[in-house]
C-alpha positions in Angstrom: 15.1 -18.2 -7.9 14.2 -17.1 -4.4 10.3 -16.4 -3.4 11.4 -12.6 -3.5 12.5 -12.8 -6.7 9.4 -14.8 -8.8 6.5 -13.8 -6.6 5.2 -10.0 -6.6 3.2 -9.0 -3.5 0.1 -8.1 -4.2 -1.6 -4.7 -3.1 -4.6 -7.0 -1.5 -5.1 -9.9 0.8 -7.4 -13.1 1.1 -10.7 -12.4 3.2 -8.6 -14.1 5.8 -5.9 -11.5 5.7 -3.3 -13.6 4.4 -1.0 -11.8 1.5 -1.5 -12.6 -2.1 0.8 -13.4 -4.6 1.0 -13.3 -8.7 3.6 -15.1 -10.7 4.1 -13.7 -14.2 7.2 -13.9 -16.4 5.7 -10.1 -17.8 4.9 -7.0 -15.9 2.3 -5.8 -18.3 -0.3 -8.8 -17.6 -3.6 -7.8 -16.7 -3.5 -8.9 -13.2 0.0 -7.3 -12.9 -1.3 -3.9 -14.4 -4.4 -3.8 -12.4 -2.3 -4.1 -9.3 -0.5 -1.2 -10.7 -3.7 0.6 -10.8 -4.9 -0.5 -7.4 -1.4 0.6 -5.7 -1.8 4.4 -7.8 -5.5 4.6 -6.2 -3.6 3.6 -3.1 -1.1 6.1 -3.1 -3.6 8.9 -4.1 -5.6 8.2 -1.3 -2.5 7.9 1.1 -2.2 11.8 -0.4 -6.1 12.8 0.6 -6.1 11.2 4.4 -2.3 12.8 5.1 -4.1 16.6 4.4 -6.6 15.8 6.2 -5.2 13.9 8.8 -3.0 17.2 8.9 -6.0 19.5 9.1 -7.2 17.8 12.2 -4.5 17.4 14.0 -4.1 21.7 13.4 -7.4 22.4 14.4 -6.9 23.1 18.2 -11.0 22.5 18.2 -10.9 18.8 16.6 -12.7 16.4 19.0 -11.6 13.0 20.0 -14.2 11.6 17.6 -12.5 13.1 14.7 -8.6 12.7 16.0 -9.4 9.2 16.2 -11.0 9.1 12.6 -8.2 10.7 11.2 -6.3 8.3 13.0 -8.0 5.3 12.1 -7.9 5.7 8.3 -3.8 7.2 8.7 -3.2 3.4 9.6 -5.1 1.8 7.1 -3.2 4.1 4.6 -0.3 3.5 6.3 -0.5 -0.5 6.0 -1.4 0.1 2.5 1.7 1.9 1.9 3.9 0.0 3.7 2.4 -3.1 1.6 3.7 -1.0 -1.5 7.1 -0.5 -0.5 7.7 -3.9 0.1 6.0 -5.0 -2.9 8.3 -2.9 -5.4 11.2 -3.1 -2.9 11.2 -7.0 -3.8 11.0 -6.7 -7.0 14.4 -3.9 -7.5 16.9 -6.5 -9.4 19.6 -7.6 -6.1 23.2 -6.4 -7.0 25.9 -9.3 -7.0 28.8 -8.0 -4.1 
């Protein structure tokens, strides 16, 4: 079994940055489900910074202060994001050719 396959990617990281991992044999383990929960808050929040993000970037008055804000937290939603799509992509069960 490769590491893609027995290892889920976790929606966090070490304080270091470095990814974190769970092995389970069941998806409904607590760690497993409060990763679920963590990635739903994730997504939801993804949701809240893209309208606003949006709203600034239509307001032909926004400032530099708050285009960079808006900015700033699109990345960190869009690392988040990005962290998810890997994270269920690896765990979709591989086709044989």
């Amino acid at each position: 079994m490769s590491t893609a396959d027995s290892l889920r990617l976790l929606p966090w990281t070490t304080p270091e940055g470095k990814p974190c991992h769970l092995s389970t044999d069941s998806d409904d383990s607590r760690l497993s489900r409060l990763a679920d929960d963590l990635e739903e808050a994730q997504l939801d929040s993804g949701e809240q910074v893209l309208a606003g993000a949006r709203a600034v970037l239509s307001d032909p008055k926004a400032g530099e202060r708050a285009v960079r804000f808006a900015l700033t937290r699109a990345t960190e939603c869009l690392a988040d994001l990005l962290r998810i799509a890997v994270s269920r992509g690896e765990r979709i069960p591989r086709r044989e050719p």
